[in-house]
C-alpha positions as CSV (number, residue, x, y, z in Angstrom):
1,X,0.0,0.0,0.0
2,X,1.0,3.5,-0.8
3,X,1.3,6.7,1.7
4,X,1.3,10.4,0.4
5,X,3.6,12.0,3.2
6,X,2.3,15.5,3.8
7,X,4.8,18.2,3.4
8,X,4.8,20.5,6.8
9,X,3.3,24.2,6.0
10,X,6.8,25.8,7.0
11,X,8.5,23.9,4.6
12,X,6.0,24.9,1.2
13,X,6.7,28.3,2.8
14,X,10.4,28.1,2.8
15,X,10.0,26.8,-0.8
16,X,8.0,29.3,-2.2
17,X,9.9,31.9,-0.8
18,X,12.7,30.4,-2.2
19,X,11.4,30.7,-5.6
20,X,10.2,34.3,-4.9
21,X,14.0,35.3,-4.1
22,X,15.5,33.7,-7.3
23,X,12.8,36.0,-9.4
24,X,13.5,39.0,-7.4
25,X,17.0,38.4,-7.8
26,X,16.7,37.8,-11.7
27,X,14.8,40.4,-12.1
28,X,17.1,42.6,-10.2
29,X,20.4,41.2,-12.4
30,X,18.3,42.2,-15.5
31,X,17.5,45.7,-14.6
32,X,21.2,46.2,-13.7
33,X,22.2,45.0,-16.7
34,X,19.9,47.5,-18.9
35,X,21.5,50.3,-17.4
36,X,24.9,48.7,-18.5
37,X,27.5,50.2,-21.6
38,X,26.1,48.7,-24.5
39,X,27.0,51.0,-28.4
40,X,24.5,50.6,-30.8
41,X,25.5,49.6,-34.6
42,X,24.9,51.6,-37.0
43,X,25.1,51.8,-41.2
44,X,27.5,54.5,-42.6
45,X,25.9,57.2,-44.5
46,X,24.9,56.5,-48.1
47,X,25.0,60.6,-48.8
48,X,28.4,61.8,-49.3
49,X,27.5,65.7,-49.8
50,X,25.7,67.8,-47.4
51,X,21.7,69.0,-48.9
52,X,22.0,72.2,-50.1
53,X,21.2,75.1,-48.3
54,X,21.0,78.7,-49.0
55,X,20.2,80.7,-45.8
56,X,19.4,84.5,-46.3
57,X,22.1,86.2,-44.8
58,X,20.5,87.8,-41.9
59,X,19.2,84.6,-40.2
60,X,20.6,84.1,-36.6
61,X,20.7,81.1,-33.9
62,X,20.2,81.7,-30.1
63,X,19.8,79.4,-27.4
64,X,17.1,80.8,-24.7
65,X,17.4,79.0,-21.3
66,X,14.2,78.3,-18.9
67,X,15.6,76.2,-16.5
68,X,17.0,72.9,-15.8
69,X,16.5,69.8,-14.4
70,X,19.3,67.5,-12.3
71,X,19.5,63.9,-12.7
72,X,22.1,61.3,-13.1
73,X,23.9,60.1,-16.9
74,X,22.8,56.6,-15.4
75,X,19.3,57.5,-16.2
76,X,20.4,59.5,-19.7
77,X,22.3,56.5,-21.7
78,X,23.6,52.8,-21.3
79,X,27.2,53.0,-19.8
80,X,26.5,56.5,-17.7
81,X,27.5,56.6,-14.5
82,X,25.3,56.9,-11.0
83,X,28.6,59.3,-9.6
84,X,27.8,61.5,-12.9
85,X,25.3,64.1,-12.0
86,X,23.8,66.2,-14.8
87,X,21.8,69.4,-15.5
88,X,19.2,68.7,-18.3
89,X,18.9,71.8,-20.0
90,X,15.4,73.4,-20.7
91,X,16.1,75.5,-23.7
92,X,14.2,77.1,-26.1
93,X,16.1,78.0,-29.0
94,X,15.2,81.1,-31.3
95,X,15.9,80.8,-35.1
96,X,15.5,84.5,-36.8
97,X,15.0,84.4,-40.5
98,X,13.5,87.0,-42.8
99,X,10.5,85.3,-43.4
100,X,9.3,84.6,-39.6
101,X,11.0,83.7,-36.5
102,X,10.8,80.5,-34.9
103,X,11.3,78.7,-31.7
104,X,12.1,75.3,-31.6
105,X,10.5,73.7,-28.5
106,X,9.7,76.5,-25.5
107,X,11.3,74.8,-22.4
108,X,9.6,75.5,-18.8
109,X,7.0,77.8,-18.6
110,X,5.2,80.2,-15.5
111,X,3.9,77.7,-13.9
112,X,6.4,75.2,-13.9
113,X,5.2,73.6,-10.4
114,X,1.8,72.9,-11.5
115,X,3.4,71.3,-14.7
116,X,6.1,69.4,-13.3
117,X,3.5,67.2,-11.5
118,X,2.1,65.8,-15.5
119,X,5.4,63.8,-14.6
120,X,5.3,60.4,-14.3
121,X,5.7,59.5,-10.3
122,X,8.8,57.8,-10.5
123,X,10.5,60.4,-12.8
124,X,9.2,62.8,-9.8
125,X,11.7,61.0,-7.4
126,X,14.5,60.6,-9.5
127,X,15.2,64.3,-10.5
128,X,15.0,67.4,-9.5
129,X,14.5,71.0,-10.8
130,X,15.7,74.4,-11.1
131,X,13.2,77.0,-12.3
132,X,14.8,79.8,-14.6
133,X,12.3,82.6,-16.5
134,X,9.9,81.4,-19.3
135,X,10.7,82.4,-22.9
136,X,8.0,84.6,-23.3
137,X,8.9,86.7,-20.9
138,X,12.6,86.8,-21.8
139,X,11.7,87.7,-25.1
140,X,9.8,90.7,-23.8
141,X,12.2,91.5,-21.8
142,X,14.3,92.5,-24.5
143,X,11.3,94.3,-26.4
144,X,11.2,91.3,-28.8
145,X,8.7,92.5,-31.6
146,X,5.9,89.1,-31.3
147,X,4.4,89.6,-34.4
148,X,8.2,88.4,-35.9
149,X,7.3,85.3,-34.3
150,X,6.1,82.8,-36.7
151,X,5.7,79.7,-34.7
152,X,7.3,77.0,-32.3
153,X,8.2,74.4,-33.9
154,X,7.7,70.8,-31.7
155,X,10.2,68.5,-31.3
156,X,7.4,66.4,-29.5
157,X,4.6,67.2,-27.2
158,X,5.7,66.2,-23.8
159,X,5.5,68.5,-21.2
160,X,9.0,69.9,-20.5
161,X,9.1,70.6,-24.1
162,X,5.6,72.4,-23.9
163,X,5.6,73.7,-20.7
164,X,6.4,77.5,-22.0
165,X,4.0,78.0,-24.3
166,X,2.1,79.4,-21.6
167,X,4.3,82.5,-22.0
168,X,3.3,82.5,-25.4
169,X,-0.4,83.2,-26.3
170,X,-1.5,82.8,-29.8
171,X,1.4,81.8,-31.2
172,X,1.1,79.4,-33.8
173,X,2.5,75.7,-32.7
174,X,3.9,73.9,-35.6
175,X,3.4,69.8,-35.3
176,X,3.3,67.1,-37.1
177,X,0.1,65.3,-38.4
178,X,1.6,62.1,-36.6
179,X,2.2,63.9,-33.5
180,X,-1.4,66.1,-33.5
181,X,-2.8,62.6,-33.8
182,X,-0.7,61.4,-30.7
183,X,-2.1,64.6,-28.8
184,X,-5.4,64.0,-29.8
185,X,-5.1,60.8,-28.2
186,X,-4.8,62.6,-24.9
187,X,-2.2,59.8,-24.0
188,X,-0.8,60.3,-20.4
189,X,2.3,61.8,-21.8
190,X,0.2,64.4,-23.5
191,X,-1.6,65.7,-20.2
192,X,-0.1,69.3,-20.2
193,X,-0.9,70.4,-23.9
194,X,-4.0,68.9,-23.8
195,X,-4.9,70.9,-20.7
196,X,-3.4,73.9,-21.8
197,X,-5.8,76.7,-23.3
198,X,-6.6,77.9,-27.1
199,X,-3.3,76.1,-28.4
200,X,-3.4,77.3,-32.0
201,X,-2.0,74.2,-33.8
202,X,-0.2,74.4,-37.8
203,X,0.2,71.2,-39.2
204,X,2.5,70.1,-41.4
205,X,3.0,66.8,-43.9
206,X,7.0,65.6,-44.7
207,X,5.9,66.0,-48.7
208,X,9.8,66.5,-49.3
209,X,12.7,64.7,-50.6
210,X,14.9,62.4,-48.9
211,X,17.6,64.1,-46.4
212,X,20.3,62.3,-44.8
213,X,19.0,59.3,-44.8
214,X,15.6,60.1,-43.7
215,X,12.9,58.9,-46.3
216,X,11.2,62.5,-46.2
217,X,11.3,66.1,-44.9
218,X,9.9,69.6,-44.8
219,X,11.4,72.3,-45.9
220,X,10.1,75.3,-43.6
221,X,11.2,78.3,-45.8
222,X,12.0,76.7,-49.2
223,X,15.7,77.4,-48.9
224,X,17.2,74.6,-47.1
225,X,17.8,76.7,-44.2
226,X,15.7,75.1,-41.9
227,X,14.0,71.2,-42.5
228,X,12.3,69.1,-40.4
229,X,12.6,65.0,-40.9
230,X,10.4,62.4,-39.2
231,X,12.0,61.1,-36.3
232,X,9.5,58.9,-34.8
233,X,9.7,56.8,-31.2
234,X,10.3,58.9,-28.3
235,X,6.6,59.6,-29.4
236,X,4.9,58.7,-32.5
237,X,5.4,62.1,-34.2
238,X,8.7,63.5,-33.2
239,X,10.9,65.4,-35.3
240,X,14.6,66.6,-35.8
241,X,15.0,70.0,-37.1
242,X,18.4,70.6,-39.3
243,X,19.3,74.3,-38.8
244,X,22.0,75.4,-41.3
245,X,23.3,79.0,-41.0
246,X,24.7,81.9,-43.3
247,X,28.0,81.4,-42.2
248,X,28.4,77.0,-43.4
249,X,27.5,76.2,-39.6
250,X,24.8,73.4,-39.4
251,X,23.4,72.0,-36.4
252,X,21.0,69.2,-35.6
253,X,17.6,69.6,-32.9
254,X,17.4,66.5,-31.6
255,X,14.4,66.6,-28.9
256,X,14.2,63.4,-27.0
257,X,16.1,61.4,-29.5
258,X,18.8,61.3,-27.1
259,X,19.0,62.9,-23.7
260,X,22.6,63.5,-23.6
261,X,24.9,63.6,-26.5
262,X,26.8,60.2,-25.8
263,X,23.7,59.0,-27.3
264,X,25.2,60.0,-30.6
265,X,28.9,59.7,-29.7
266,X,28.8,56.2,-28.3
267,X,26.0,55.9,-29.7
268,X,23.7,54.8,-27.1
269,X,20.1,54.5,-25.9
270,X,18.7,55.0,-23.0
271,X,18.3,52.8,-20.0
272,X,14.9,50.7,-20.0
273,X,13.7,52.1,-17.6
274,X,14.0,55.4,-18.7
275,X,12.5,54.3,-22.1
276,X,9.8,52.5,-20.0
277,X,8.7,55.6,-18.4
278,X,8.2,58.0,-21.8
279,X,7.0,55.0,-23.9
280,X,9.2,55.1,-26.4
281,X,9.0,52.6,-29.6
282,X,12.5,51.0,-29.0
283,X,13.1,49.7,-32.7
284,X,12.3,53.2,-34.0
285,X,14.3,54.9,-31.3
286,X,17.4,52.8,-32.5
287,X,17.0,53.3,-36.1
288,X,16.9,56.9,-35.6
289,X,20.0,57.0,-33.5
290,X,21.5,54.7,-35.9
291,X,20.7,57.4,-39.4
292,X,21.6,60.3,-36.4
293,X,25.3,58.8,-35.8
294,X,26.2,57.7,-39.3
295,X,25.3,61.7,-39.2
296,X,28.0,62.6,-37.0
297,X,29.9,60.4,-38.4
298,X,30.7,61.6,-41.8
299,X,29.8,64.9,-40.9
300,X,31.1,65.7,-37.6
301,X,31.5,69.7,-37.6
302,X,27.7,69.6,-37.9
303,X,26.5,70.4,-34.3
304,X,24.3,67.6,-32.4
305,X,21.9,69.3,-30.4
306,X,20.2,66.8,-28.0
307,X,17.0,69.0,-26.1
308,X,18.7,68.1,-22.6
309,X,22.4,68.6,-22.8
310,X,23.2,71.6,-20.9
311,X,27.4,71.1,-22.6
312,X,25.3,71.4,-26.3
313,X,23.3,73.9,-25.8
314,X,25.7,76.2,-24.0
315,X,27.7,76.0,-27.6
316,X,25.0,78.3,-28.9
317,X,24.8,82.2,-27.7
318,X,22.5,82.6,-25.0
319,X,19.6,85.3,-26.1
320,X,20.0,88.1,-27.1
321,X,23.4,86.9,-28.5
322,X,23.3,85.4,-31.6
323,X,24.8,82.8,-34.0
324,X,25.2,83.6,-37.8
């Protein structure tokens, strides 16, 4: 005859919590490991020549600074380091051109502490930040003439990069149809504009050629001096804006792309987590960093202008200072 032998409650205890610890410490290994060195590969550049641009001779670059937020590289790209604390810029940055002025993204705004809480909770605990004056006001401030002011031009819609546009009333905001769509959503990441009053939205379609390895663009002016490419992932409608100056000097708006520029350098994404919070599309992410550093690779005098890094943006004059 046969006998089951019960196995004592303590011990199916001691077993399960066993178990638990292996998964906990798995799961602990891989989320170490995510925020670990790891370079992306990328193609080089099919494009040997630069597009060609003709920029009226009077258009300027400025960088217009709103605030900042302090964090840690861990958080910005794979391989940064805990020890490596960094201010993430909030600049706005002011292109003039004869035909109408333009701000690509508007950093913080007036009232940043009301905004600042559209944050995920998590991304709440992990930074910190440093209010400076919104760009509407230091534009007045300097009797900046409004009615020059043709538009901001959205990298992408999330708050930080919207924030200021409450400085700004009746401007025109300049988006694409992909990332109007992803507002309309009303997706959690899309709180602030949504809740934000009478935005007076411009869309815009990528019915242009090829450019650097991007399938389309949008030529803003019609002279090459300032085109917009589809740069979708870090939300489905985001954008880079290539800004090429009078003088040969070309530079490259990143948004969210990358947070810091050893996203490019290395090049790098960010830490799951970090991608986890904002939603990004990771394939999409990748291939865009991939086109951006093949970029930088063959033409590396053109300036990489992630939105966040404080070392890139201070390479542009600070308003009312200018760029040629």
């Amino acid at each position: 005859m046969l006998y089951s032998v019960a196995r004592p409650h303590g011990f199916l205890v001691k077993k399960a919590l066993i178990v638990i610890g292996i998964l906990a410490l798995a799961g602990f290994i891989a989320l170490a490991w995510s925020f670990s060195g790891a370079v992306l590969p990328y193609q080089p550049l099919q494009s040997s020549e630069l597009p060609i641009a003709s920029p009226p001779a009077g258009m300027t670059l400025s960088a217009i600074t709103t605030g900042s937020m302090g964090s840690k590289a861990l958080f910005a790209f794979r391989g940064g380091g805990f020890g490596d604390t960094r201010d993430f810029t909030m600049t706005a940055f002011l292109v003039h051109h004869p035909k109408g002025d333009l701000l690509i993204d508007t950093g913080f705004g007036r009232d940043l502490d009301e905004h600042a809480k559209t944050m995920p909770w998590l991304m709440r605990q992990l930074a910190s930040y440093k209010k400076g004056t919104a760009v509407g006001d230091q534009l007045a401030s300097h009797d900046y003439p409004m009615s020059q002011l043709a538009g901001v031009i959205l990298t992408h819609a999330h708050w930080d990069h919207v924030s200021g546009l409450d400085s700004l009333p009746g401007v025109k905001v300049w988006v694409s149809q992909a990332e109007k769509t992803f507002i309309d959503s009303r997706a959690s990441m899309t709180e602030l504009i949504n809740r934000l009053p009478n935005i007076n939205y411009r869309e815009y379609a990528f019915n242009g050629p090829p450019y650097l390895g991007f399938s389309s663009s949008y030529d803003v002016w019609g002279d090459g001096s300032v085109v917009l490419v589809p740069a979708p992932g870090h939300t489905p409608g985001s954008i880079i804006a290539f800004v090429n100056l009078p003088t040969g000097a070309r530079y490259a708006f990143l948004g969210d792309l990358v947070w810091q520029n050893e996203g490019i350098d290395l090049p790098a994404e960010k830490p799951w987590l970090s991608r986890r919070l904002v939603g990004e599309n990771d394939d999409e992410v990748r291939d865009n960093i991939a086109r951006m550093a093949a970029i930088h690779k063959r033409f590396p005098d053109m300036h990489m202008i992630p939105a966040h890094d404080a070392r890139a943006a201070a390479s542009i004059p600070q308003y009312p200072a200018v760029a040629h």
